[in-house]
DRENDO-1510 file (C-alpha; in Angstrom, 1 decimal, always signed):
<recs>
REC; n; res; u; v; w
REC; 1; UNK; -107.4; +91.4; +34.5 .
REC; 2; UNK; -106.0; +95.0; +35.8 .
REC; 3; UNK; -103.7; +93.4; +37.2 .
REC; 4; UNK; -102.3; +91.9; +34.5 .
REC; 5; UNK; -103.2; +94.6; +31.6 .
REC; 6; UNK; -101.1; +96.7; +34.1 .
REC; 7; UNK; -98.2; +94.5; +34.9 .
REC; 8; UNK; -97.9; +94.6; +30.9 .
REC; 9; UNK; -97.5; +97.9; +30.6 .
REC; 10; UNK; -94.6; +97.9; +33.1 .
REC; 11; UNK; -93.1; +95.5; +31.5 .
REC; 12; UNK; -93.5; +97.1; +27.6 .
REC; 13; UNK; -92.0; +100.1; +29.1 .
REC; 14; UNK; -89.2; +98.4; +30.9 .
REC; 15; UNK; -88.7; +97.1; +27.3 .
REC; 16; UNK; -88.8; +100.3; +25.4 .
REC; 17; UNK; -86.7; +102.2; +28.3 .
REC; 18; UNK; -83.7; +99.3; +27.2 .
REC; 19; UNK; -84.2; +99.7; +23.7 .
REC; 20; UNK; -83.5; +103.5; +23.8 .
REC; 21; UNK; -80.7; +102.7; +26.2 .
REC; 22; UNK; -79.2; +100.2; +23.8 .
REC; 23; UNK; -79.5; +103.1; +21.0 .
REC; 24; UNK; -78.4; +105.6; +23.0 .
REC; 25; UNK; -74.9; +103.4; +23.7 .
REC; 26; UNK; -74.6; +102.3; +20.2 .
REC; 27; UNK; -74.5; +106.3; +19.0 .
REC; 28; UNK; -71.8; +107.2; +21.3 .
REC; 29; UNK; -69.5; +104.2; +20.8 .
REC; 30; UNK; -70.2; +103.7; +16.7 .
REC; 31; UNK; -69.0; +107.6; +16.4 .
REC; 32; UNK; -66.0; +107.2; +18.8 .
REC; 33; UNK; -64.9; +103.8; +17.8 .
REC; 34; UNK; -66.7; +102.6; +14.4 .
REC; 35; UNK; -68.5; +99.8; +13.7 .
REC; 36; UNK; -65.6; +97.5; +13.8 .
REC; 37; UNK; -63.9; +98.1; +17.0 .
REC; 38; UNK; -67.4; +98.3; +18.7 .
REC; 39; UNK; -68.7; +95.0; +19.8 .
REC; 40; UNK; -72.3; +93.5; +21.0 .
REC; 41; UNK; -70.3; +93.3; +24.6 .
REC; 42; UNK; -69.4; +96.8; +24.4 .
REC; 43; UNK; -72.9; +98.2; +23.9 .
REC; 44; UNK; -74.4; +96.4; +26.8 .
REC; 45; UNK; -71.9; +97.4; +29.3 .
REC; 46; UNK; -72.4; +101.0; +28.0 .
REC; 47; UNK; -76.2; +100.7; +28.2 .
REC; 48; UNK; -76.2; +98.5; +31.2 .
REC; 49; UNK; -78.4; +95.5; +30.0 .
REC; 50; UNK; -77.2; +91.7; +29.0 .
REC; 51; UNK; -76.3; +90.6; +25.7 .
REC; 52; UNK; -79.5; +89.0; +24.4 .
REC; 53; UNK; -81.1; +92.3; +24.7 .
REC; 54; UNK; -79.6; +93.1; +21.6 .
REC; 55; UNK; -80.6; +90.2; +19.5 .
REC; 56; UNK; -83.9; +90.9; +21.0 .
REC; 57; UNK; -84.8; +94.1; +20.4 .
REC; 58; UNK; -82.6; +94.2; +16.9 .
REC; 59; UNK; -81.4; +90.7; +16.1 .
REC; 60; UNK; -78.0; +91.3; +15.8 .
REC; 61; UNK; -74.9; +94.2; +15.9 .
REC; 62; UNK; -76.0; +95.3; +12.1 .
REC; 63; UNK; -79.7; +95.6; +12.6 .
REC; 64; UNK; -78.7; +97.9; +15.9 .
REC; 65; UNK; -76.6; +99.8; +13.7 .
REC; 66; UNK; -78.9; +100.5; +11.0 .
REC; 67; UNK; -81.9; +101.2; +13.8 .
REC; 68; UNK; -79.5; +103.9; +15.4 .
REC; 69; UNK; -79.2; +105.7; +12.1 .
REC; 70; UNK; -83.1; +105.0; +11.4 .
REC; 71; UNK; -83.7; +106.9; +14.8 .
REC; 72; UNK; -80.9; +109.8; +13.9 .
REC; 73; UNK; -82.4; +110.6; +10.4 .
REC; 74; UNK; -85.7; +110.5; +11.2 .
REC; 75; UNK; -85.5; +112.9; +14.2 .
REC; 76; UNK; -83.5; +115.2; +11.7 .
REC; 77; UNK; -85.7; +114.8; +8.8 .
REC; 78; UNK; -89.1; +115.7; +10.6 .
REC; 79; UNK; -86.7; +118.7; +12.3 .
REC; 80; UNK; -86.2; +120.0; +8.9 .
REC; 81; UNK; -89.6; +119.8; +6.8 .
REC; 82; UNK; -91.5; +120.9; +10.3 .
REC; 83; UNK; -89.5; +124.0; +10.2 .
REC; 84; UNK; -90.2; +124.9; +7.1 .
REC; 85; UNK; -93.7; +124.1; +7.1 .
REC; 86; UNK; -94.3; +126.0; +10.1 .
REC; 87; UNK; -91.8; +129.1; +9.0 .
REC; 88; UNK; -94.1; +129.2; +6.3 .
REC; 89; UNK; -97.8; +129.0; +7.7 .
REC; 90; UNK; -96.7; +131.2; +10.8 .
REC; 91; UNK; -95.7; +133.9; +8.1 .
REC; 92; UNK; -98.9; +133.4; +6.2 .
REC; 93; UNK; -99.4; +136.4; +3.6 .
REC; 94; UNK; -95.6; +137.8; +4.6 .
REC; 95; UNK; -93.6; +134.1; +3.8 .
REC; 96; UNK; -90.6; +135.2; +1.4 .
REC; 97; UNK; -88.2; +133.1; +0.2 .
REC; 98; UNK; -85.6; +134.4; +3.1 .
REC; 99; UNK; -88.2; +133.4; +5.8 .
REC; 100; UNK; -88.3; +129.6; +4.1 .
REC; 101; UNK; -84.3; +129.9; +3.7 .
REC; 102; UNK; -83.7; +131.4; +7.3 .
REC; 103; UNK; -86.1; +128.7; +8.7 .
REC; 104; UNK; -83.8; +125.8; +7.0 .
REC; 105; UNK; -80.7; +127.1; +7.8 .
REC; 106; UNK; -81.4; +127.3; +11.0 .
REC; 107; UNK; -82.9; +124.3; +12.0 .
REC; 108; UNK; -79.8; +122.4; +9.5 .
REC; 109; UNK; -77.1; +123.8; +11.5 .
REC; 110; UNK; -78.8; +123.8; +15.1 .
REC; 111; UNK; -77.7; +120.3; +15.7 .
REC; 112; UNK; -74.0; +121.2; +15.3 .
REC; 113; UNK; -74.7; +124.2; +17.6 .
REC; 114; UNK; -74.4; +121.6; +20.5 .
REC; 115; UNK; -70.4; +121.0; +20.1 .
REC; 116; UNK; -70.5; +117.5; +21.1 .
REC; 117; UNK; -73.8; +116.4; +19.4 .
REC; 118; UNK; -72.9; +117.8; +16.1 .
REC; 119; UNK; -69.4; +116.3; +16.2 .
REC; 120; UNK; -70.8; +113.0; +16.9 .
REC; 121; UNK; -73.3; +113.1; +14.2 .
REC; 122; UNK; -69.9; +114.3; +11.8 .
REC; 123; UNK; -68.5; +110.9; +13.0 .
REC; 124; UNK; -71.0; +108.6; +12.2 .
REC; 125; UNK; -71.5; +109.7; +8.8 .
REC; 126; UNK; -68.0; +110.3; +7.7 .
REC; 127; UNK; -67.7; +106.5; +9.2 .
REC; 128; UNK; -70.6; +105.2; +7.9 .
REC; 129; UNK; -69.0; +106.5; +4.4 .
REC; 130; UNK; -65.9; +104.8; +4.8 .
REC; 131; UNK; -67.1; +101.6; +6.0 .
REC; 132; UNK; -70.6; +101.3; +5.0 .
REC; 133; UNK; -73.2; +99.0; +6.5 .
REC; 134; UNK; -76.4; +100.9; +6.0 .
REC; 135; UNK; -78.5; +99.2; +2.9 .
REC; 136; UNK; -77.9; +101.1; -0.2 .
REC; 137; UNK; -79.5; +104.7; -0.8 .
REC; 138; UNK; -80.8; +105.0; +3.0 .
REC; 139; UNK; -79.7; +108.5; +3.5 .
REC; 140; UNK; -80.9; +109.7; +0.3 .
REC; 141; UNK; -84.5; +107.8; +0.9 .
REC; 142; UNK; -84.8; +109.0; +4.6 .
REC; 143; UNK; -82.9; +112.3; +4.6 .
REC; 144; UNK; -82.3; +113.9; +1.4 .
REC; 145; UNK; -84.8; +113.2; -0.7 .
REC; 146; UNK; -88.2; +113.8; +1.7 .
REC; 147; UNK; -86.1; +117.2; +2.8 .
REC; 148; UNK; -85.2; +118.3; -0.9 .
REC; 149; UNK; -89.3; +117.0; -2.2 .
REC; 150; UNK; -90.3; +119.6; +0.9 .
REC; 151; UNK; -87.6; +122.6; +0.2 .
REC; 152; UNK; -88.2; +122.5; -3.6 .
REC; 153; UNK; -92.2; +122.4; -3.3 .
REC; 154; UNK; -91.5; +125.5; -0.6 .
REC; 155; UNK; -89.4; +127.4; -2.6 .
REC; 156; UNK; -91.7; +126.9; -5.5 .
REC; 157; UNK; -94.8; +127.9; -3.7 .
REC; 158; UNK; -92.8; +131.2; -2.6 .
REC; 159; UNK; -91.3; +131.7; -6.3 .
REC; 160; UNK; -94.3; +131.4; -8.9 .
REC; 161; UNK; -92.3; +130.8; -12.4 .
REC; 162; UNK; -88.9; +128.5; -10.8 .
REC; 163; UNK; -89.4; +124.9; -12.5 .
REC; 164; UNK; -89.4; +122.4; -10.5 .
REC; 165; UNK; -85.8; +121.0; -11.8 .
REC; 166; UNK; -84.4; +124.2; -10.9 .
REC; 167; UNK; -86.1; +124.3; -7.5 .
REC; 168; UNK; -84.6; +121.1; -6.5 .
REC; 169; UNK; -81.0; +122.1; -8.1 .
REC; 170; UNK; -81.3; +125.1; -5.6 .
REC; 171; UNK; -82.2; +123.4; -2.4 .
REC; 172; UNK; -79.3; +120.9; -3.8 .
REC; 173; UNK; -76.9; +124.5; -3.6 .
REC; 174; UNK; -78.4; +125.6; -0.2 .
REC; 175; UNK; -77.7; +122.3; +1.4 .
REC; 176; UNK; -74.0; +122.0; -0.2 .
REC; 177; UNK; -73.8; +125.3; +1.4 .
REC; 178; UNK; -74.6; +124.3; +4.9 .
REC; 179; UNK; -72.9; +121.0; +4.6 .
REC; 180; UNK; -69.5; +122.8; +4.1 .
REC; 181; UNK; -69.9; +125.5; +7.0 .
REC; 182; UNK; -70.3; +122.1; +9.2 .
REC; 183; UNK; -67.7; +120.5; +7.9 .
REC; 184; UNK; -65.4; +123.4; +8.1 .
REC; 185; UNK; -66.6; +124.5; +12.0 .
REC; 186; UNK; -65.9; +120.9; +13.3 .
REC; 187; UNK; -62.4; +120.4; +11.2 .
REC; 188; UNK; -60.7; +124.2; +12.1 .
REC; 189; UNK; -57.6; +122.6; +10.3 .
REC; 190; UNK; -58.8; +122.6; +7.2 .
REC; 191; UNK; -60.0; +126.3; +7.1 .
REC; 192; UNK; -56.1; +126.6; +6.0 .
REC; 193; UNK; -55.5; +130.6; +5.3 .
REC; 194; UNK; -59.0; +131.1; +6.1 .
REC; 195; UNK; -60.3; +132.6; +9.1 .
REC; 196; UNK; -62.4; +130.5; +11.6 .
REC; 197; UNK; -64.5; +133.7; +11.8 .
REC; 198; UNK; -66.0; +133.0; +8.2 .
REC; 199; UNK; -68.0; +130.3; +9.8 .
REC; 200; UNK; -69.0; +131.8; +12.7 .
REC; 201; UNK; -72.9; +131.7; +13.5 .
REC; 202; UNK; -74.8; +134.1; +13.0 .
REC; 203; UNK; -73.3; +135.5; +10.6 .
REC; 204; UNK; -73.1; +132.9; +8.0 .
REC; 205; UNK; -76.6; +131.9; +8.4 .
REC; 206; UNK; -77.5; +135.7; +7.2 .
REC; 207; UNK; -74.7; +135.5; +4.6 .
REC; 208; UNK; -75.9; +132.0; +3.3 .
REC; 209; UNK; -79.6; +133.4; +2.7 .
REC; 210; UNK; -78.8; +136.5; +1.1 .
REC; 211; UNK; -76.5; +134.6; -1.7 .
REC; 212; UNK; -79.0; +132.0; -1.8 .
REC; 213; UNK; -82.3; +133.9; -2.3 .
REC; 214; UNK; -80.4; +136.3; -5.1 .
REC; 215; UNK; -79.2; +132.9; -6.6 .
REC; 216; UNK; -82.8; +131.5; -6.8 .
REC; 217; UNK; -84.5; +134.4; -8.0 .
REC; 218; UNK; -82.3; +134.5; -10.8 .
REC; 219; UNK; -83.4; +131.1; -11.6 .
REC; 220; UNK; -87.2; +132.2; -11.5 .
REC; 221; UNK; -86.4; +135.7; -13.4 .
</recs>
């Protein structure tokens, strides 16, 4: 019976080791190449398994797809909300609004931090918007809208007085925030006249707070 119990184990984690191999493939060549010019064949090679251990583990190219994004926005949505949640607590009496902003910023624009990891996760979701084949609203039910329902009940908490419309309109102007400094740090080009020093951590991060927590307090005054 050991025996067995333990030889089923080996095997489960042989299976789960493939899985993540299979995921950890289908990142790296769906950002390069898109979802097109990538192929089943491709993915093994890559990962180093056969080509039933797709339809196996995901039943087909799509359902890989859409698991490799399920796996990408989950890590970055638990990242986000965690961060705040614990910025908060570990502040206890002395949380402000900049500790909950700083806390958000940061762990937003950590992942692009790592050159090649944020530029890969620029690539997937610029191609994923171009040629879509998650099911309709997945990034706003497993991104945006658990990290805005977190941000806005944060900054809320922080800012007795902001409704909770205007809490949520703010997190949406924090975020469109962040999302451009990304966008302009992995496309230099389209800075244009601008300097490339504008977007230069950590300087931004402290200028992104102090506009932002001015903005929200006028909301709450």
């Amino acid at each position: 019976m050991r025996a067995a119990a333990a030889a089923t184990a080996v095997e489960h984690e042989g299976a789960e080791r493939t899985r993540e191999r299979l995921l950890d493939a289908a990142e790296k060549l769906f950002a390069a190449r898109g979802f097109r010019a990538t192929s089943v064949r491709h993915i093994t090679a890559e990962a180093g398994c056969n080509l039933a251990a797709v339809n196996y583990h995901f039943g087909d190219k799509v359902g890989l797809y859409r698991e490799m994004f399920h796996r990408r926005l989950g890590a970055l949505r638990q990242r986000r909300i965690a961060s705040l949640r614990r910025a908060v607590t570990d502040a206890g009496e002395r949380a402000s609004l900049e500790t909950l902003l700083r806390a958000f910023t940061t762990s937003f624009l950590e992942p692009h931090l790592d050159e090649s990891g944020g530029r890969r996760l620029m690539q997937l979701m610029t191609r994923e918007m171009l040629d879509p084949h998650l099911r309709p609203r997945t990034f706003e039910k497993e991104m945006l809208a658990p990290v805005q329902e977190a941000m806005s009940a944060a900054m809320r908490r922080l800012c007795p007085g902001l409704g909770g419309r205007a809490a949520r309109r703010c997190a949406h102007s924090v975020v469109a925030q962040l999302v451009h400094v990304v966008q302009m740090r992995h496309n230099p080009k389209a800075c244009g006249g601008m300097l490339q020093a504008d977007f230069a951590f950590p300087e931004v991060v402290n200028h992104i707070i102090r506009f932002s927590a001015a903005g929200i307090r006028a909301f709450q005054r």
